[in-house]
N, C-alpha and C positions, 0 to 999 in steps of 0.2 A: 207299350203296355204288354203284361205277359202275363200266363197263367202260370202256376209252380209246377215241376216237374217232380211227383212226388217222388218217383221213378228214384231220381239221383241221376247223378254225373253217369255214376258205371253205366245204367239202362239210356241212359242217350249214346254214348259210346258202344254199346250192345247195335244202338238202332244202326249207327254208323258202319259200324261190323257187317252187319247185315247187307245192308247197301251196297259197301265193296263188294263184296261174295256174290252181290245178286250183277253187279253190273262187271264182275268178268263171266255173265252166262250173256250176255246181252253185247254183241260186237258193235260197238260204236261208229268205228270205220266202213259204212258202207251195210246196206241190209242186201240180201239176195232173195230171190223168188218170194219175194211179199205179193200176200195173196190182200187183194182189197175184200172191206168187210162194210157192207151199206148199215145205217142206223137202223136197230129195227124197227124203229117207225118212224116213217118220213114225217109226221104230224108231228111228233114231239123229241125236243130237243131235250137231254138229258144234262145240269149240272151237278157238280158235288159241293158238298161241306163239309167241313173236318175241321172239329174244333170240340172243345171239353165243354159238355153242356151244363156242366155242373158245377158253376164258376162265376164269378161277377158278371165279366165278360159273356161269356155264352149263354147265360138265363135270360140277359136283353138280347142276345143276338139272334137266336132263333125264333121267336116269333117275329122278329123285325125281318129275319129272311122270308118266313112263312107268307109274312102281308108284303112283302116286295112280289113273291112269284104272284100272289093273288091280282095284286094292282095291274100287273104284266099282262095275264093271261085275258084279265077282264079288257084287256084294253085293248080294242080289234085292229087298232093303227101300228101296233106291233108284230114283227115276225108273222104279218100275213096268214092269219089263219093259223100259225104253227102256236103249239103248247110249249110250256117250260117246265119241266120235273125237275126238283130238286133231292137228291138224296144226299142221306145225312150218314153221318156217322162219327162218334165220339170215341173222341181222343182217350177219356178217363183219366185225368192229368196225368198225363204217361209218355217221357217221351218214346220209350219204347211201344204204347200200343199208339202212341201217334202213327206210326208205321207199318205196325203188325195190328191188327187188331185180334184179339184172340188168340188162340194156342196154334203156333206153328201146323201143328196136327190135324187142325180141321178148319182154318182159312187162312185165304192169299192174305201175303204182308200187302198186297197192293188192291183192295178191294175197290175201290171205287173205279181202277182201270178197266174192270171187268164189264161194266156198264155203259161203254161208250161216250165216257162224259165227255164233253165240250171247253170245258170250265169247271175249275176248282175255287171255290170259297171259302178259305181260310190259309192256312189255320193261324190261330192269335197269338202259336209258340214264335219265335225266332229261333231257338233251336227245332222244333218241327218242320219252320218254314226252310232250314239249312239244306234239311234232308232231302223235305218232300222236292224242293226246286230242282233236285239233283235229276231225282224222278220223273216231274216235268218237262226237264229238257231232250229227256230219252223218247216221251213220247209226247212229245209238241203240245204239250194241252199248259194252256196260263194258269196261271194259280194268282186269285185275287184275295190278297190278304187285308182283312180289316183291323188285325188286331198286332200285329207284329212289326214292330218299330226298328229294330237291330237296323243302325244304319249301312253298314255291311252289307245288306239285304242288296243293295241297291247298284251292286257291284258287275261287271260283263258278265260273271262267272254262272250270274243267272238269268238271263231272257227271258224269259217265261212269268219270271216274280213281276209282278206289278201290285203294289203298296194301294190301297185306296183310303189309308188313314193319314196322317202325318208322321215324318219320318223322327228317329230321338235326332238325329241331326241337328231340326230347328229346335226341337225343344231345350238339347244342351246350351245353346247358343244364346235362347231364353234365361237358364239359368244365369248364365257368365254374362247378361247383360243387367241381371238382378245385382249382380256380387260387383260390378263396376257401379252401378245406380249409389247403392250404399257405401261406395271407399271398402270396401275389404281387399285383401290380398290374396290371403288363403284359406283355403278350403276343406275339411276331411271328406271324401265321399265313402258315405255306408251303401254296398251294392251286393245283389244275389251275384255268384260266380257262376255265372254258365252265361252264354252267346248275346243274350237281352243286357244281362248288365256289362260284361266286362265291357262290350262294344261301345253301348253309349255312355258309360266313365271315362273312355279313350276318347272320345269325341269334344264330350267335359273340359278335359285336359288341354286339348288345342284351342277349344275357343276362347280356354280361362288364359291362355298363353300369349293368343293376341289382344289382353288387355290387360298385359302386364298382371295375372294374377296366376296362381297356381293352384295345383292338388298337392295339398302338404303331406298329406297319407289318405293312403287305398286301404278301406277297410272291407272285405271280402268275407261272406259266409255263404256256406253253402245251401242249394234249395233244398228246403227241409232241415232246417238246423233247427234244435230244441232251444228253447228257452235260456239253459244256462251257459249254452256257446254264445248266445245272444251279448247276456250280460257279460261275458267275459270280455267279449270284443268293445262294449262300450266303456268298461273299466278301462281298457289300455287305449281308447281314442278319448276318457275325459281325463285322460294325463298328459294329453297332449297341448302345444299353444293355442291351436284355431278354435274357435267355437261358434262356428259355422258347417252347418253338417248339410250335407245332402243324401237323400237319402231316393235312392234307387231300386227301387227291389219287386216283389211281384204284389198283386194285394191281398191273396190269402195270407200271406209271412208279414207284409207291411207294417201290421197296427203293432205288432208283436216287438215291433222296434220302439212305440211310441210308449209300449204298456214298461217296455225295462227300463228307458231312458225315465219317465215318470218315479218311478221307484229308486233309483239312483240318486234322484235329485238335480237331473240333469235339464227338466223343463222350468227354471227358472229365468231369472233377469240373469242376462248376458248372453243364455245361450240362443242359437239361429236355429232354426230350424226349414230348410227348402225341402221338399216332397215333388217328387215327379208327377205325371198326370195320374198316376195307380192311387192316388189318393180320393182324388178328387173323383174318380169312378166307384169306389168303395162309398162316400157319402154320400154320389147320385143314387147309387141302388137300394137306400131306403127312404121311405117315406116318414118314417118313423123317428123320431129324434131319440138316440141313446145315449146318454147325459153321461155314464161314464166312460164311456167312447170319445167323447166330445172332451170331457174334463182332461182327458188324456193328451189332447193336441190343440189346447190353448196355446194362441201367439205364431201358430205354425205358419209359412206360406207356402201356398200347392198352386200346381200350375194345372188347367184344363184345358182341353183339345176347343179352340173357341167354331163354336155353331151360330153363322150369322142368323136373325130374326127373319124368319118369311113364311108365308101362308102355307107355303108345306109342311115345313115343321110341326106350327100351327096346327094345320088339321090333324099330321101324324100324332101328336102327343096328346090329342083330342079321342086318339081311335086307342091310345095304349090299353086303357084298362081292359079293352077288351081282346086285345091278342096277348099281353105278358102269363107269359107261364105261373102257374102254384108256385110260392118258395117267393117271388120276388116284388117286394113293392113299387120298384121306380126304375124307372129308364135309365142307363147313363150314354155319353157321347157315344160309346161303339156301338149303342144300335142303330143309327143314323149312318154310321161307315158299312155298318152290314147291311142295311136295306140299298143303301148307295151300289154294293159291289155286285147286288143283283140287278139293281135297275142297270147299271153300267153294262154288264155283262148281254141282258136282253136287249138295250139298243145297241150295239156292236154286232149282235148277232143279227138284226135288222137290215142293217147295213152289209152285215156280209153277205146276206141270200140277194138284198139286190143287185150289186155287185156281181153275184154269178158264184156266191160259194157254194160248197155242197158239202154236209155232215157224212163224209166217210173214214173208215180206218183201215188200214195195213196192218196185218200179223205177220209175223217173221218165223220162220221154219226155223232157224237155226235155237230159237226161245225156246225149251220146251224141260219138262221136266227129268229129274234123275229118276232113278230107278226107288219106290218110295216116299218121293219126295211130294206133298200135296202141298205146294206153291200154288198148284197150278197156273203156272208161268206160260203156258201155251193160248190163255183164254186173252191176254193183252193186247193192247192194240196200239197203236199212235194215231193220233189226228191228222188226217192228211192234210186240212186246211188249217191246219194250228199255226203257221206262220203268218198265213193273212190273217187270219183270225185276233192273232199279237197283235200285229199292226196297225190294223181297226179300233182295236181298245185304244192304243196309245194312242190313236188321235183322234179319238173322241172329246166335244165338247158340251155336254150336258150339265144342266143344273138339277142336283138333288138335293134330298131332307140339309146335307150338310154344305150345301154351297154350290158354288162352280167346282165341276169336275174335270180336272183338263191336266195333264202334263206336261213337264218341263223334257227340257232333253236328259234328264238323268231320272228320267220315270222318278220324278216324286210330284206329288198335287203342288200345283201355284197357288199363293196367296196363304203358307202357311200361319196360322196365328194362333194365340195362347191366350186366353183369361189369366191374370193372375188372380187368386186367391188368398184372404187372408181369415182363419178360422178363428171364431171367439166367444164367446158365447157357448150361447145354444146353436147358433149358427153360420154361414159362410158369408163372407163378406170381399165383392171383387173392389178391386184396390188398384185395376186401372188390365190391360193388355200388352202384346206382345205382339209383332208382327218382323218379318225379312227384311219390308219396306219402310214401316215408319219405328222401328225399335219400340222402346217404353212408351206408350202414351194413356190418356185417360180416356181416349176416342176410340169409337170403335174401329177395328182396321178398314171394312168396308166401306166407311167416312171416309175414310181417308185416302182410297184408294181413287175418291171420283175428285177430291177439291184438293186447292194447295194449301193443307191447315198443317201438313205436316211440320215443317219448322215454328209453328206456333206450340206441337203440341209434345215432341218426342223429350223423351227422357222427365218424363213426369210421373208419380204415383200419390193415388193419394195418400194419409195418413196411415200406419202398421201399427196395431198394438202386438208390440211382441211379448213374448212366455216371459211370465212375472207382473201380466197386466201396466208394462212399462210403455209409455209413446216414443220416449227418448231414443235415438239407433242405440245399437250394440254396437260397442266398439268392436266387436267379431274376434281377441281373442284376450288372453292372459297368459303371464308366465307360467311353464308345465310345472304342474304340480307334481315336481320328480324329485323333487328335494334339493334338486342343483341350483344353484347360484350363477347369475351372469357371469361369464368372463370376462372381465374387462382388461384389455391389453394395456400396459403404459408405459413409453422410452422411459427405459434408465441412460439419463443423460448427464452429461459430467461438464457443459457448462449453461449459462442463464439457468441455473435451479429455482431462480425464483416463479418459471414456470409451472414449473414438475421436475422431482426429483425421486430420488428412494427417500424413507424416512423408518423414523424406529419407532414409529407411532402405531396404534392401533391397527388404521389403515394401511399402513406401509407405504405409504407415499403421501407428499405433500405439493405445493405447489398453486398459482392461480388456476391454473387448468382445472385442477382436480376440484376445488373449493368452487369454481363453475359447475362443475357438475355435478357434486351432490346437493347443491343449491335447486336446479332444473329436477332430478329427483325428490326434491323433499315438495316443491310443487304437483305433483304428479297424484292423480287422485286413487293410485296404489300403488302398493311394496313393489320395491324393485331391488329383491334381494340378491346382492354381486359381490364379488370379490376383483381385488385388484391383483395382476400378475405382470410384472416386470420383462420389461423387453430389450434386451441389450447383454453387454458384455460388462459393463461398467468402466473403459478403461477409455473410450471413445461413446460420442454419440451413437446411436443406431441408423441402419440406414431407414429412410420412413415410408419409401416405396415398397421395402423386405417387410418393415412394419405395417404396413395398410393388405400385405397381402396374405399376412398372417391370419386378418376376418373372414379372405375371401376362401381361404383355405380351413378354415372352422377350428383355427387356434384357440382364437378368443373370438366371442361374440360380440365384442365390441371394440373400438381403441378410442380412447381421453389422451389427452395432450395436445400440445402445440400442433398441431396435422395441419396442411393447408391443401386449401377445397383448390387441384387444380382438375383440368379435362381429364386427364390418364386413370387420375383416381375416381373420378366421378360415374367411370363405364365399369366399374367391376364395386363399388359398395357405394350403401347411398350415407349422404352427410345430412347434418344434423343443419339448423340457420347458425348463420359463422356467429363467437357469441366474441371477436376480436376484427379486426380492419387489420389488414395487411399488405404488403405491396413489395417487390425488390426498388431497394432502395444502394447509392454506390457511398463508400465511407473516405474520406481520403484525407492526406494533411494538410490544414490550412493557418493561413499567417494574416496576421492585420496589414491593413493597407493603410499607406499613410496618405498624406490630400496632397494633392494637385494644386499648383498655382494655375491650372485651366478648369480647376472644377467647375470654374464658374457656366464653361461650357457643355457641363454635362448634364444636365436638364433637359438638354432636346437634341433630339439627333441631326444629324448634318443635313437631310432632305426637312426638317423643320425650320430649321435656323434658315434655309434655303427661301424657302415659302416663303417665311415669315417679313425676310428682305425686302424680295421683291415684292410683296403685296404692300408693305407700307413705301415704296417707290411709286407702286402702278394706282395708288389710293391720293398718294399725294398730287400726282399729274392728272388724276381726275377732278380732284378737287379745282385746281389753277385752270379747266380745260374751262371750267362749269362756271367760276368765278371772274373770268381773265376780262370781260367785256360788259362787266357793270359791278363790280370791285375793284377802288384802287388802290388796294391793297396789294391785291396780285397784278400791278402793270408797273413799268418802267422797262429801264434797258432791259436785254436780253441777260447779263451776266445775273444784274439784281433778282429778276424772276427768277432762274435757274436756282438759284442759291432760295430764297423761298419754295419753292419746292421741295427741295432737300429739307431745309428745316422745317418743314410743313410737317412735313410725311412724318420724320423720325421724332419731331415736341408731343405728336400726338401718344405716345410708348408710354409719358410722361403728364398726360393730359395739360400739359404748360403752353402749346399753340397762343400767339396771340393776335393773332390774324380773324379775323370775324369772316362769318364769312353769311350773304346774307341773298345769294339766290335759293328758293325753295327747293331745287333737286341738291346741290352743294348741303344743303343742310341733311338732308335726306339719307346720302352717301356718309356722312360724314357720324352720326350719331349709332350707324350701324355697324362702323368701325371702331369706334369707341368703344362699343360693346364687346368687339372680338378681343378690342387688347386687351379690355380689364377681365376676361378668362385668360388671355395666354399670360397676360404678368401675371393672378392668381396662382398657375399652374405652376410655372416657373419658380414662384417662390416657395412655393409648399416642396419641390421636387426639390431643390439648391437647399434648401434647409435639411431635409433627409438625410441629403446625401452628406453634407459639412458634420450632422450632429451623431449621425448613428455609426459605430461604429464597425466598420466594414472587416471581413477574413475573404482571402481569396486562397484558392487553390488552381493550379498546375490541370488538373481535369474538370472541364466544366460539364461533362453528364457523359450517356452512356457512350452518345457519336464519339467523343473525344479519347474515351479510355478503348472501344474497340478498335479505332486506329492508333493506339498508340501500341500495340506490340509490345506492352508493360505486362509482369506478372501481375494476377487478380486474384485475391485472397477471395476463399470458401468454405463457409462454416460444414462440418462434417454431418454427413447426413442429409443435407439441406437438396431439394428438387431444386434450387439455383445452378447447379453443376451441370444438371442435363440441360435445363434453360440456356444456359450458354452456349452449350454445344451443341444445342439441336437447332433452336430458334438463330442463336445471333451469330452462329459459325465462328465462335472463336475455338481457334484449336487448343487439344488437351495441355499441350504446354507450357499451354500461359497459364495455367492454371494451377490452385496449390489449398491442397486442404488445411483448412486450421482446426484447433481442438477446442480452442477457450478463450476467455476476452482478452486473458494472459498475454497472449500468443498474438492476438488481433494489435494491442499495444506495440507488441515487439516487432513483428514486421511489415506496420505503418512507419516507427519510426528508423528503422533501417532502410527504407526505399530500394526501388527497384537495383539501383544499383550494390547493393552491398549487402544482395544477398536477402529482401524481402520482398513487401509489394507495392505499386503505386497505389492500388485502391483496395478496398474489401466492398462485396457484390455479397449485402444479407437481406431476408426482410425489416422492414419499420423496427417491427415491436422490439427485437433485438438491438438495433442500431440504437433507439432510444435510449434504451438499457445501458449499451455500451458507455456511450456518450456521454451519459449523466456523473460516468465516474474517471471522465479524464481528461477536467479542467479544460475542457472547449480547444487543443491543441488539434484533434480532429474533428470534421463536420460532413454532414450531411450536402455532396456536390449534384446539382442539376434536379429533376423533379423524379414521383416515381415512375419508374417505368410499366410495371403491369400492375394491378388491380386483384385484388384477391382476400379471404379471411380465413380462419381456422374456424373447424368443426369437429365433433365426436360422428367419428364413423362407425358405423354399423353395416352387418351384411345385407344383403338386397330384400328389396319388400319388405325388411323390420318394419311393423308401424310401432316400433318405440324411437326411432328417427322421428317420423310425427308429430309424434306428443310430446318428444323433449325440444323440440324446434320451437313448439308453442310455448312450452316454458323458459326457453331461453329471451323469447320476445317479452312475457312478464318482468324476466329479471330486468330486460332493460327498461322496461315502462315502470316499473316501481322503484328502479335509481339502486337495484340492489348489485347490480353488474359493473358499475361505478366502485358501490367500495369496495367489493371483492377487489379491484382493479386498485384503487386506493391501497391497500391493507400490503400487496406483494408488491408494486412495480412505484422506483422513485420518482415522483415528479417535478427533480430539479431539471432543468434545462438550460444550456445554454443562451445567453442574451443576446449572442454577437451572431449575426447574419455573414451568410457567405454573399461576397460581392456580386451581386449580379446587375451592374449598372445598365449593360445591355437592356436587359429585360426590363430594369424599374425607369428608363429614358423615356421622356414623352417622344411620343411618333406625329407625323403626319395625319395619321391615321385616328387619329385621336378628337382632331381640330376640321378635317377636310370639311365636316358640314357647316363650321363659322365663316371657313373660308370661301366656300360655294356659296352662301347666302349675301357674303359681301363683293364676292365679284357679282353673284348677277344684278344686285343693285345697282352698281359703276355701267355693268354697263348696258343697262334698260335707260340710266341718266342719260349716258354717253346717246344714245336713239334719240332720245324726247330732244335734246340739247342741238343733235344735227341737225330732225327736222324742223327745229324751229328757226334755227338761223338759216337753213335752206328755205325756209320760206318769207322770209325777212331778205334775203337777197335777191330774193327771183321778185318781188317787187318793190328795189331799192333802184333810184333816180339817179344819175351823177348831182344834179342839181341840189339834191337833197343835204349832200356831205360838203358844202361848197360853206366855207367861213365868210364870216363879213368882211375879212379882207384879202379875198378873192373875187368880189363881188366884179373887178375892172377886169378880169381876164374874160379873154373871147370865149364865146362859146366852143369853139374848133378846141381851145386847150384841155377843155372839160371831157373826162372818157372814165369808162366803167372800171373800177379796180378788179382786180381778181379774189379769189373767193377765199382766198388764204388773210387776203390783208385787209378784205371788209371782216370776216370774222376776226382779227386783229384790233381794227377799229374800235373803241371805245363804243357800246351801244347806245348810250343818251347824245353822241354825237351826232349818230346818222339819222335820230327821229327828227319827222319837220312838224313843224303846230299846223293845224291845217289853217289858221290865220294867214302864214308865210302863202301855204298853199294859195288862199282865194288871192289875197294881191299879188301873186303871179301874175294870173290867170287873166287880173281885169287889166 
């Protein structure tokens, strides 16, 4: 925040003048026979202030300093008995009496030095505070500023400065996180030109920069500009596109911005208006509501210096009526910073006496005046403890009217935070805060600083009604109302016109491209008054890297046509949503293929025909393993079986088996394989039928692996980002390579081939090849799939938000089917019928079936288990006696002996059961 320098530029320049001249009497390097000078009175310690008392600023500040020293002195646990005296002295908003005060002629330009002060309190300039620091540093005394923002301030160049308000810093940072909240881009900043504003616009600038937005124009006037330099500056910023203004300036000249912009016509729907904190301290300072004040900054948002709630506060704003000065009805934030920089200042000085400091100063003999000269430059002194006394301050942790008071390592207060404000009415309305830590939110920072609500709560505001009584955002800008027309850039291309072309039309060009986009424009809920301007030579294509760099180079403000959205172009202008599908696609010649007396085997690949074998081999001997020992069906000699199996396995392809089969697991096995063939003969027949009825074209390159190792020239449409894709990406060298002009030309050396003087393949996008295609009788085709991915877009330069809004519109045209017949209207949609052979790819795989085939072997052999252990249990308690025929019954016992395990499971199993009749008449 700043006071205005009625003074002007020249009288701070003056002050600076003055400065230099005074500190070549004053040798920097080294003081000699400094004579020490005691306070004169050890009881009372002496401050200063230096600030315009006749000012927003300074009419809260000074009785806020008044009742700090009072609070101080009444309070016996401070400075031990010692007083604080404050003296004062007014600036006059001058930067020149900022440092002189009164006539050369009859007082020192450094009056307060004279006094032995301790501490300086103020001043609210940032150009005051440039000087006074300079000052400061000669003779060791801090200077606590409450009112001087200039983040500059903050710099080595001055030690001594110590800030005890918040720095524009965070506040810029505040703004550029408003202008991201809302999607804007760009910015105008309206700012006073002296040290307060250039500084914090430059700050603007960087923090609008790390969120991708900018300052579109710097509009600068100077402090103390009249009225109609006023309006003139806002004549030439409302001709501009942005219509988001920030406005920086001091608060006496402030409203003087809001009263021209009003009369303009410039506080309506559309326009933005942001206000630094200088705003929001003009409408604390009265109590009084003034309705054409107010009428003047409807819709505005201003940012304040946020003051946590607490019982000090509390009681201070309880005591105001009775310390504010005549002239002023209301408190605003800096008299909380000013009472702050006094209390700050007395408990540091606390700390320093017990610590062991002692209020003395050093005059220098070599300071002394010219001959005439009533400086009185000899009466000065320096602080001897002014460096511990720095010290002390900077790390102090006190809590005052405005908070914790404590610094960081770059001497500025922690926990900086913002209200924001939204004005309407008759009055102000907070619309949510600002903090370092949690960004935007609706909570207060000090909330947030103790609980983990921050990710519940950042980047939020509540509802804005902005100027024109509108809730809806502002889009933030429009076309300059400069009288120019977009330029819109367009290849003059000489072949596929049915793109884009030249024409003799109105428009001077025609094409699908173009009829996309005046389509996306006639959508748009304002004029987008442009013209079309031709880019090419006419005798070739253009190049379209030359052409996309023509936007970024402020040829044309835009480019329409065929453009394709790749990375290279994407880092230097932004694209529009692609309103076409595109991809490099390889073009080559191809011939019908005629059929195979082994068609029959192409259906399935050689590892399926594999499978497919042996699992009705290893299914069939499952079945005979499961059946062989209570069906006899599956028993007899060895040759008989064998040959059953075989025909087992393979009748079942056929479901013609006539063999029954009639154990529960054999059944089991057997219906689950049924299943699989009646999928794989399903398959089979639908693939065999494809391949016998459709008819196939093959080509010599079956995609992009094949044409890169082939060492074949490759045709390139002119102009086209495929030339660098080859050569960059797929490292084919330039010589294989060969520009073409026209479809003409694509005809002619496809069918000369590589050898006689053409090419093997042409390497275009889709939408071309399509094109081509449709006009030449399917002798060439489309080989292999596409290789990248990509679409066309209307490019524009960076941060355009008409890239935006026609991207929204392009997604309309396709949701309402109108992108379709624009697409219908230019581009043929005959097509080829005939497929390029790709049997490889359309062969059923292994990989197709593996889960039929997994399901049917684990069945086999979970049977295969159940099946061992039952006849392993069936042997381990089988008799010889048991398998013995009735006419064996005469053979001795001695002949009778255990078979082996191969040829009881061999054995027929209703043979080796005994009744247990046979059983009991053994026995008896």
């Amino acid at each position: 925040m700043e006071v205005e320098l009625a003074g002007g530029s020249g009288q701070v320049f003056m002050a600076r003048l003055l400065l230099l001249i005074f500190c070549m009497w004053v040798p920097v390097l080294g003081r000699v026979q400094n004579a020490s000078v005691s306070s004169s009175s050890a009881n009372v310690v002496n401050i200063g202030a230096l600030f315009t008392v006749n000012s927003f600023i300074g009419q809260a500040a000074k009785p806020a300093i008044l009742a700090a020293v009072e609070d101080v002195n009444s309070d016996s646990t401070i400075l031990e008995g010692r007083k604080l005296k404050v003296i004062f002295q007014d600036t006059n908003c001058s930067g020149f009496m900022g440092t002189v005060e009164g006539s050369l002629s009859t007082r020192t330009s450094l009056q307060l030095m004279e006094n032995n002060v301790v501490a300086v309190i103020g001043p609210q300039s940032s150009g005051i505070a440039h000087v006074m620091s300079h000052v400061m540093n000669e003779f060791h005394i801090p200077l606590l500023s409450f009112g001087a923002t200039d983040p500059t301030l903050s710099a080595l160049q001055y030690p001594y400065f110590l800030r005890t308000t918040q720095s524009d810093y965070f506040q810029m940072h505040a703004i550029a996180a408003l202008v991201e909240f809302f999607e804007w881009r760009e910015v105008i900043a309206i700012f006073v030109d002296d040290d307060y504003g250039r500084n914090g616009i430059s700050v603007l600038g960087d923090a609008l920069a790390a969120k991708r937005a900018k300052i579109s124009y710097k509009a600068a006037f100077t402090p103390g500009a009249t009225r109609n330099e006023i309006n003139d500056l806002l004549v030439g910023v409302n001709l501009m596109e942005s219509r988001v203004f920030v406005v920086h300036v001091n608060p006496e000249s402030g409203l003087s911005i809001f009263s021209v912009a009003k009369f303009l016509g410039m506080m309506k729907d559309g326009y933005v208006w942001i206000a630094t904190d200088w705003l929001a301290t003009v409408l604390d300072s009265s109590d009084t509501v003034d309705s054409d004040r107010m009428n003047k900054l409807q819709g505005v948002i201003a940012l304040r210096q946020h003051i946590p709630d607490s019982d000090l506060k509390k009681s201070f704003t309880s005591r105001w009526d009775k310390l504010k000065n005549k002239g002023i009805s209301s408190m605003n934030s800096y008299a909380f910073y000013a009472y702050d920089s006094v209390l700050l200042a007395a408990h540091a000085l606390d700390v320093f006496f017990k610590e062991g400091g002692n209020v003395s100063f050093s005059s220098d003999p070599n300071l002394h005046d010219t001959n005439g000269s009533k400086l009185h430059l000899s009466t000065l002194h320096a602080f001897d403890g002014g460096h511990q006394f720095l010290q002390t301050l900077i790390g102090m942790n006190i809590t005052g009217l405005s908070g914790q008071l404590q610094f960081d390592s770059e001497k500025n207060r922690i926990h900086p935070a913002y209200e924001v404000l939204n004005i309407g009415g008759t009055g102000v309305r907070r619309i949510g805060y600002w903090s370092n830590y949690s960004d935007l939110s609706v909570i207060t920072p000090e909330t947030l600083y103790k609980g983990p609500q921050k990710a519940n709560s950042s980047n939020h505001l509540y509802s804005v009604i902005w100027p024109g009584e509108i809730t809806a955002k502002p889009r933030g800008w429009v076309f300059p109302n400069n009288g120019k027309p977009l330029r819109i850039g367009v290849p003059n291309r000489v072949s596929f016109e049915e793109f884009v072309a030249k024409d003799k039309g109105p428009l001077g060009v025609r094409g699908y491209c173009i009829d996309v986009f005046e389509a996306a424009v006639s959508l748009l809920p304002y004029p987008v008054p442009h013209t079309y301007m031709l880019y090419g030579q006419g005798s070739r294509n253009p190049d379209y890297d030359d052409f996309v760099y023509q936007v970024v180079d402020n040829k044309f403000d835009a480019a329409v046509g065929d453009i394709t959205i790749i990375t290279n172009r994407t880092r230097i202008v932004d694209f529009t949503q692609p309103f076409m599908e595109s991809g490099l696609v390889i073009v080559a010649p191809v011939k019908e293929t005629k059929s195979s007396a082994w068609a029959f085997l192409k259906p399935f690949t050689v590892q399926m025909w594999a499978v497919t074998g042996v699992f009705f081999l290893f299914v069939g001997a499952v079945v005979w393993i499961l059946e062989h020992r209570i069906n006899s069906e599956f028993r007899g000699p060895p040759s008989q079986q064998l040959v059953t199996v075989f025909w087992f396995s393979f009748s079942t392809m056929f479901f013609s088996h006539r063999e029954n089969t009639v154990s529960t697991l054999g059944r089991l096995v057997l219906i689950i394989w049924l299943f699989v063939v009646l999928i794989i003969n399903s398959s089979y027949t639908a693939s065999l039928t494809s391949i016998l009825t459709v008819q196939k074209l093959t080509s010599r390159i079956e995609g992009i692996d094949s044409l890169i190792s082939s060492n074949e020239k490759i045709g390139v449409q002119d102009g086209s980002f495929a030339w660098n894709y080859l050569i960059e990406e797929l490292n084919i060298p330039v010589s294989r390579l060969v520009h073409l002009r026209d479809k003409e030309e694509y005809a002619e050396v496809l069918k000369l081939g590589p050898k006689d003087g053409g090419v093997a393949a042409i390497v275009d996008e889709l939408p071309y090849m399509q094109l081509f295609l449709a006009k030449t009788d399917c002798i060439f085709g489309i080989v292999g799939q596409e290789f990248t991915k990509s679409g066309w877009g209307f490019a524009f330069q960076r941060d355009s938000p008409l890239a935006v809004d026609l991207s929204t519109a392009i997604l309309q045209l396709s949701e309402n089917g109108e992108l379709q017949r624009i697409r219908d209207k230019w581009l043929s949609t005959k097509e080829c019928v005939s497929q390029l052979n790709q049997v490889d790819e359309n062969r059923l795989s292994l990989s197709s079936f593996w889960g039929l085939f997994l399901i049917s072997g684990i069945a086999c052999v979970v049977a295969l288990i159940l099946f061992g252990f039952r006849a392993l249990f069936q042997y381990r308690r089988y008799s010889p006696e048991e398998g013995k025929d009735e006419g064996d019954e005469m053979e001795s016992p001695t002949q009778a002996s255990r078979p082996s395990c191969l040829d009881f499971i061999d054995k027929k199993e209703a043979a080796l059961k005994r009744k247990p009749q046979a059983i009991g008449s053994s026995e008896g």
